[in-house]
N, C-alpha and C positions, 0 to 999 in steps of 0.2 A: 845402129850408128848414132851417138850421141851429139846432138845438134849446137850450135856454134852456141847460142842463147841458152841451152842447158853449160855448158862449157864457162858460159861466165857467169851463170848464178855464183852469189857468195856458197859456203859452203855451208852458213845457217842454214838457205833456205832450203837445202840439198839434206840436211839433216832433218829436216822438217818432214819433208818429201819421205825420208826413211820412216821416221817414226809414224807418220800416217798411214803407210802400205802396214808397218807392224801393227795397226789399231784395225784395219782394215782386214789382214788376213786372222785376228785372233775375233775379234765382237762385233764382224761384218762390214759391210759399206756404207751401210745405215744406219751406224752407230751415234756419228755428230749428230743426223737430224731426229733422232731417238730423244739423245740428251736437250737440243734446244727445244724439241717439243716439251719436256714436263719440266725443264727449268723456267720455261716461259709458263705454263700452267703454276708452276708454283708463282714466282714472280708475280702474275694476274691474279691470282689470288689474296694473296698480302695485302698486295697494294690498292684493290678494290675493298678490303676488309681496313684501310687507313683511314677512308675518308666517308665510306659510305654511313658515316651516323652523322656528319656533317647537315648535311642536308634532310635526312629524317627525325632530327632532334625531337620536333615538334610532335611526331608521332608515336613516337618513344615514353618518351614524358607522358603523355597524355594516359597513353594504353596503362604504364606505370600506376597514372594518378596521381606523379608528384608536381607541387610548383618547382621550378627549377631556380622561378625568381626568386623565393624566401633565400633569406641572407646563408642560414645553415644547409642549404641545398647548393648554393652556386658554385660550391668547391665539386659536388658532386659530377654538376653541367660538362665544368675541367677537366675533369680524373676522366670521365668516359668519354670526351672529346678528345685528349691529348695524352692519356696516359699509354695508350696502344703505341704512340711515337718516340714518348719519353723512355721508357723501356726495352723498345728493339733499337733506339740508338745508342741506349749506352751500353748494353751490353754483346753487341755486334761486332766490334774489334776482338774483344778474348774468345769470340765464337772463331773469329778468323786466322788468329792464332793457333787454337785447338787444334784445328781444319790442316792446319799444316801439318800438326804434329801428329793426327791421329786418323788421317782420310776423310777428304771435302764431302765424298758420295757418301760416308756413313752419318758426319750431321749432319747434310743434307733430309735423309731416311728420316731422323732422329726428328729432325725442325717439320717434316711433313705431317708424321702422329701426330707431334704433340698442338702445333697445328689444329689439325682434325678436331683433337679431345677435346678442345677450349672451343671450338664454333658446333659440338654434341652441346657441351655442358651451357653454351649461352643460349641455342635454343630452346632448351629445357627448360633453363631457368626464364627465360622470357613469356615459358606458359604457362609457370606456376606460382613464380615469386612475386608477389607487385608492392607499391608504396617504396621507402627509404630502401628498406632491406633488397628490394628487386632490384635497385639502382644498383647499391651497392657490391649484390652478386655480377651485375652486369660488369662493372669496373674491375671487377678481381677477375673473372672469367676474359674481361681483355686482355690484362697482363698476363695471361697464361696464352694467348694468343700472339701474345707480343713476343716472348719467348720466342715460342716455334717459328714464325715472322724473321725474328734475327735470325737463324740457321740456314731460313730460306736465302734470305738477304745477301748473308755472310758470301756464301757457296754457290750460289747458281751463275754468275759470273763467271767466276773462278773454274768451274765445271766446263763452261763453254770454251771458257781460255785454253782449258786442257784439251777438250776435243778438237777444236777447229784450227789449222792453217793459219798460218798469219794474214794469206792472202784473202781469208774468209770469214775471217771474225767481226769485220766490219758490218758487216751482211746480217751475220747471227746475231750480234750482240745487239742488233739495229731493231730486228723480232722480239727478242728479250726488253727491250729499254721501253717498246710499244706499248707490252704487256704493263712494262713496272710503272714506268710514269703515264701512258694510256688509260692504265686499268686506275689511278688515283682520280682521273678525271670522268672515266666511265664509274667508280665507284659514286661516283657523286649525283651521275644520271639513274643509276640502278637502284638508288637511296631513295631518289625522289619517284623512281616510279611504284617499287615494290611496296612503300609504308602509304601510300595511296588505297594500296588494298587491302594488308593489314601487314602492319608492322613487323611482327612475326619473320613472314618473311626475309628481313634485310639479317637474320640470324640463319638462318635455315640455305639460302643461296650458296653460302660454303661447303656447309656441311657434305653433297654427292661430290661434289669435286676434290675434297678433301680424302674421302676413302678410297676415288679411285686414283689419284695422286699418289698417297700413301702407298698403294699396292704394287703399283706399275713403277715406282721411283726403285724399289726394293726390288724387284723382279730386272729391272731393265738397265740400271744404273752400276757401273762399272767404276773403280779408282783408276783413272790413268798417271797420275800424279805419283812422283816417285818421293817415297816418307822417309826423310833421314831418321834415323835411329840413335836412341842416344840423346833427345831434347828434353829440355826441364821447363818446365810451366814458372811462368814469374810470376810468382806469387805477389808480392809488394808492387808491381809495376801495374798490374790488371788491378791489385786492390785501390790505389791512388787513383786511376785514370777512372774508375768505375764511381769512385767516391766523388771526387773532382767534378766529373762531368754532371752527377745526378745532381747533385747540390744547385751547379751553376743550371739546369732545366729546373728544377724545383724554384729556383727563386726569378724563371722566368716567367712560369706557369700564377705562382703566390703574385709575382707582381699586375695580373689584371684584377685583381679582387681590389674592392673597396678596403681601405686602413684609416681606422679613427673619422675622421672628417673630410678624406682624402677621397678625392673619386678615383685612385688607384692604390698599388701598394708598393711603389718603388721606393716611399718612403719609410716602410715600416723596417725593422731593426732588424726583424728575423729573415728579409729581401737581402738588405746590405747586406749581412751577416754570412750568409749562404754565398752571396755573387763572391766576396772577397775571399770567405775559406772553399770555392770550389775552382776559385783562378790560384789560389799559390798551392792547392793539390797536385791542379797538373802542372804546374811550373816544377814543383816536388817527382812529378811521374818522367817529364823529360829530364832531369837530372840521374832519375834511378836509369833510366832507359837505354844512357850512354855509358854507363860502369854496366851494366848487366851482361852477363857471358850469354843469357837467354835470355834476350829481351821481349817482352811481349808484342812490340811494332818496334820494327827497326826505323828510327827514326833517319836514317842516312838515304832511306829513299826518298825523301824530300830535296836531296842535291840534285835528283834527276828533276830536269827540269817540265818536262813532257807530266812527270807525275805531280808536282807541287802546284805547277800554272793549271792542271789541270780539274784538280780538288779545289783549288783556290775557286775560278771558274763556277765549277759544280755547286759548291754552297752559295756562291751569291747567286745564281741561278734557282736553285731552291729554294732561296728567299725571298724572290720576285714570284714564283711561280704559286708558293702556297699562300702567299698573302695576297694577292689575286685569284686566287677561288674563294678564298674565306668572305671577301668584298661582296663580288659578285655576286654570290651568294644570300648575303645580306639586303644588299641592290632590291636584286630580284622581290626575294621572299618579304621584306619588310616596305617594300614603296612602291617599285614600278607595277608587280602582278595587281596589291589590291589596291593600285590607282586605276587600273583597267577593269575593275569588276570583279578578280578572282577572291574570292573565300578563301581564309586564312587556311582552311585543313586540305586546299587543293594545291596551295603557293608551294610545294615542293614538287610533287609530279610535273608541273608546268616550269617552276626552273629546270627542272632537268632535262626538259626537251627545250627550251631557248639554247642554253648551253653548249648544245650538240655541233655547233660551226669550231666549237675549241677543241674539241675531240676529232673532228674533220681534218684539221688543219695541222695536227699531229699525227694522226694516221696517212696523210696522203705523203708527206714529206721526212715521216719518221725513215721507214725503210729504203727510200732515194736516198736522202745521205749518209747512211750505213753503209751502201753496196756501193756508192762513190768513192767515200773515206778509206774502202781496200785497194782502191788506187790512185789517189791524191791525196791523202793524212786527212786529219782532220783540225788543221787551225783555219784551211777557210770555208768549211762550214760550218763549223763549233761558234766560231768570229763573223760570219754573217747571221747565223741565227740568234744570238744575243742582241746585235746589232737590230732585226729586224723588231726582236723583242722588247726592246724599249722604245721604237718607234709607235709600236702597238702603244705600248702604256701611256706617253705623252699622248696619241690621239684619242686613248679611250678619256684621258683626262676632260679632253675638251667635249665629252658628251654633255648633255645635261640631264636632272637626273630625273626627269621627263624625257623622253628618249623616241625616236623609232627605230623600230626593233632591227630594221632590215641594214642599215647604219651600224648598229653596235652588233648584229653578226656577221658582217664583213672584217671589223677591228678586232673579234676576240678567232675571228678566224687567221687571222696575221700572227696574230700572238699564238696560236697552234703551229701554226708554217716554223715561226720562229724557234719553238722550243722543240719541234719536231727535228727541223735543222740541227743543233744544236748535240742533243741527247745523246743517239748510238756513237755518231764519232769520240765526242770527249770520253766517253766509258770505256769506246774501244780503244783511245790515245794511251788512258790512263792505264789500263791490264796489259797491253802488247810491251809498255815502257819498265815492268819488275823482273826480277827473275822466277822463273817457275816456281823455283820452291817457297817466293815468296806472294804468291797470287792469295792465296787463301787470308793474309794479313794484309794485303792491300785491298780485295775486295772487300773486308771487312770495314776501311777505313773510308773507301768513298761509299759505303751503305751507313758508316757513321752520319757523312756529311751533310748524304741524302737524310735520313729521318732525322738530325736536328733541325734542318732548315727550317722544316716545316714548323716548330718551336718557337724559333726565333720569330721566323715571318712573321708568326702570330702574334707574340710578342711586340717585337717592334713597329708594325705594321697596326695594329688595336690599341698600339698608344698614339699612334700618330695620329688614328683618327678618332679617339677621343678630344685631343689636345683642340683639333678641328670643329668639333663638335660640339665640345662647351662652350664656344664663343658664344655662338647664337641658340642652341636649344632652350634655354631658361627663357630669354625673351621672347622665341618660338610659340613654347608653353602659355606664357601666362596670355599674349595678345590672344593664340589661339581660343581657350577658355572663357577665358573673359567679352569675344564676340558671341559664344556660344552662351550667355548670360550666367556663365558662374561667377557667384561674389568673387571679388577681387580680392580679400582675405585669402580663400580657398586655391583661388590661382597663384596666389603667391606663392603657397603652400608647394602645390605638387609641381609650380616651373621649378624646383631644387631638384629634379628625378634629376640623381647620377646617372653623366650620360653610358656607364657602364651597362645602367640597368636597360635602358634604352636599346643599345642595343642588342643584347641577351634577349629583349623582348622581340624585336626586330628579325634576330636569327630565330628565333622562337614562333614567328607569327602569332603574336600574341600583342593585345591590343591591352594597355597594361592599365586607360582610364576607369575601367570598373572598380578596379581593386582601388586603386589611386585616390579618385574623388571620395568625400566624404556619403555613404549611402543616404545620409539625410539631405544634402545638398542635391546629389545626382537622382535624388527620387522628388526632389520640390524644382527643378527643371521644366519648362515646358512638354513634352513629350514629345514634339520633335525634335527637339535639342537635344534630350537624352538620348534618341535614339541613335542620332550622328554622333553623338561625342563617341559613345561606346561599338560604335561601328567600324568597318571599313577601310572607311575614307580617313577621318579625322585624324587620326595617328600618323600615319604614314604620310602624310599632307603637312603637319607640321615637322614632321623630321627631315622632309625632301631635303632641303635647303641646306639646315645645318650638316647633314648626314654628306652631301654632295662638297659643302668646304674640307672636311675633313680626308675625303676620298680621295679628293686632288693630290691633297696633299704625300696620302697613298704613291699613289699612282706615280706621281712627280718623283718620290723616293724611291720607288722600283724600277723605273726607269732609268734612275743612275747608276743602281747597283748593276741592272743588266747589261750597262753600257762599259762597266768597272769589268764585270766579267768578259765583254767583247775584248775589250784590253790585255785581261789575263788568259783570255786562249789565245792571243794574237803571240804572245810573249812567250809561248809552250816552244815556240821553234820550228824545223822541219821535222815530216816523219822520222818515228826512231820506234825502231823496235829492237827490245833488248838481245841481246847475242848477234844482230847481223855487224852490226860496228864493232 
């Protein structure tokens, strides 16, 4: 006898209900949580292989043997810091399109190898190659990483969207978003612990998880997704949008480097040059996009309002989030550890356990507001956790940059609450709000928005504190020096360090007065004088200050975008999932 409440379900959710007994009686009962287990393994993998050089630059470098500070090396720092990012986001939308046209599970498969191959061949090369040329290989062996990265990216969404229930994908996608944004902040813990012991290893971590991914995604992993027949690949519209997009990351990436006398490069030609011809590409890409019979992203899912508020949301969210690890980071590793005593070659393994209340506070509320969001939406959790997350950032503002610790892990654990909050709803707002046959090109689009953000953060976020920064580090400099009895010529000299280099030196743990002072001045020093200058303390002691205006400044600006974004998921509307209206 069929029940009063089964009787007024719509007839979506009754088709739902059909199509799952068909998934159920063909690739078992435990087929969904099959699928979120190695979509979430893929996902945790990626996205801990995003950030994990973050934090063990210093050990990298070192094992390498390269300075990173020499002027013809700092592009090097970049490419292996950001090119992993630049590269699965641009080329993650035509992966998503593909996915449509030619089965999500097969580049799935496809993005797990190659995957794999690139974290074989950077181990390898991390045990044989060193100097320029090792760097080098490590930078090309990312973007082969980055590659397989977008396939994962693309599709494992899209995957879960296909197995799970409407009623259930809050829940799933809430385990998945753990892993993907989780694992960016555990990559950052696992950096700092693993190059403590030898570097080596922050290559090699992938690597088992990689082949047994590979094996099991291919063995386990089923198309449920129905492939219209008869699609053409748009050619001009992926070429434009892939051209467009690299350009305008290229000349976000080119604009932290030093130009001519410039302590950045937003002024050099070849910056402008790239920003202007990679905004009228895609201005060029949405015009091919709306005449195309085969569009690459249909851009008319932007009228859904659940999906537009929702991506809008997501990137400025991603722009607070990644430019708030990059800080902290910095924080940590260049002022507060070796203001406490810590040795520059230990300042990573020891941020990575400070840090551990923002990975707390992501994991305890990640999966609550997933398993909520399948039955209340997700605009007031999406919209209190942004909320809560710029409350974070105004307070961490008012830290100082002297700090006690137990204070600033209560604030970076708010900021985990917040963006834990946040996460699996808006993911799951945004896939439940397309149509089936177009999940695989919308997953695409918010795994776009996800990996620029992190671009821009950096971007805009390391100009800000630059800008912060050179007020007072010159003055910093030379008072500093000059009480430490270096002639006042010499001081003059080295308070001009761009505060670029500063802090490259700072993310670096590297104390940059050895090199800096003149060898004949810093060896005619007192000998305790010399010893502090080039120690420790003395560095990080005169950067407190300026490094802490600049931060604010940070922090103040993240704050607003994440309160921009509370806005923009407030604005998403009521639940909607597509087909039940």
């Amino acid at each position: 006898m069929v029940s009063k409440k089964r009787l007024a379900e719509p007839k979506a959710y009754m088709e739902e209900d059909r199509e799952e007994r068909e998934r159920e009686s063909k690739y078992g009962k435990n087929y969904k949580w099959i699928a979120l287990s190695n979509t979430t393994l893929g996902a945790l993998m990626s996205a801990i292989n995003g950030t994990i050089l973050i934090i063990s630059l210093p050990a990298v470098f070192s094992g390498l043997g390269v300075n990173p500070l020499i002027a013809s090396n700092i592009a090097l720092l970049l490419w292996l810091l950001l090119g992993y990012m630049l590269v699965s986001g641009v080329i993650v939308v035509t992966i998503g399109r593909l996915s449509d046209m030619y089965g999500r599970v097969k580049l799935y498969n496809i993005g797990f190898a190659v995957f794999t191959v690139g974290s074989i061949g950077l181990y390898i090369s991390s045990l044989y190659i060193t100097g320029v040329n090792g760097a080098l290989s490590l930078v090309l062996l990312r973007l082969v990483q980055a590659v397989g990265g977008a396939f994962l990216f693309a599709n494992s969404v899209a995957i879960l969207t296909d197995a799970f229930p409407a009623n259930e994908r809050g829940k799933a996608i809430g385990f998945n978003q753990i892993a993907g944004i989780g694992g960016g902040i555990l990559g950052l813990i696992l950096g700092g612990i693993l190059s403590s012991f030898d570097w080596h290893l922050i290559f090699l971590v992938n690597v088992p998880i990689g082949i047994v991914g590979t094996i099991w995604a291919y063995l386990a992993l089923h198309e449920l997704a129905t492939i219209k027949k008869g699609q053409k690949f748009d050619i001009v519209g992926n070429v434009s949008f892939t051209l467009g997009l690299t350009l305008i990351l290229l000349a976000l990436t080119y604009g932290l480097l030093p130009y001519g006398t410039n302590t950045m490069g937003w002024k050099s030609p070849y910056v402008i040059g790239s920003m202007i011809a990679g905004i009228l590409m895609l201005a060029l890409f949405g015009i091919i996009e709306l005449k195309a019979k085969y569009p690459m992203f249909k851009l008319a899912l932007f009228k859904i309002r659940a999906f537009a508020f929702g991506n809008l949301s997501l990137l400025l969210a991603g722009i607070a989030r990644g430019g708030l690890q990059f800080m902290i980071i910095i924080w940590l590793q260049a002022i507060w550890l070796p203001l406490h005593g810590v040795a520059f070659s230990q300042t990573p393994f020891r941020a990575a356990i400070l840090i551990l209340p923002l990975l707390f506070g992501f994991l305890i509320f990640g999966p609550i507001s997933g398993y909520l969001s399948d039955r209340f939406g997700a605009r007031l959790f999406s919209t209190l956790g942004m909320t809560i997350n710029g409350i974070g950032f105004i307070m961490l503002a008012f830290v100082p940059a002297e700090f006690q610790y137990a204070y600033f892990a209560v604030i970076i654990f708010i900021i985990g609450v917040g963006q834990g909050l946040f996460a699996a709803p808006n993911t799951t707002a945004i896939m439940n709000s397309v149509p089936p046959e177009q999940r695989g090109g919308a997953s695409g689009m918010r795994a776009t928005f996800t990996n620029i953000s992190l671009i821009f953060s950096i971007a805009i976020f390391f100009t800000l504190l630059v800008v912060g920064l050179s007020v007072h580090l010159g003055p910093s400099l030379y008072s500093g020096l000059v009480a430490q009895h270096v002639p006042v010529s010499e001081a003059t000299r080295v308070s001009h360090l761009p505060p670029t280099s500063a802090l490259f030196a700072g993310l670096l743990g590297y104390n940059p007065m050895k090199s800096l002072i003149n060898p004949t001045v810093l060896a005619s020093l007192p000998s305790a004088n010399q010893s502090y200058v080039i120690g420790k303390i003395f560095f990080p002691t005169l950067i407190s200050e300026p490094f802490h205006d600049g931060l604010a400044l940070v922090l103040y600006t993240g704050a607003i975008m994440s309160f921009i974004a509370a806005i923009a998921s407030a604005l998403r509307g009521k639940r909607y999932i597509y087909g039940e209206q």
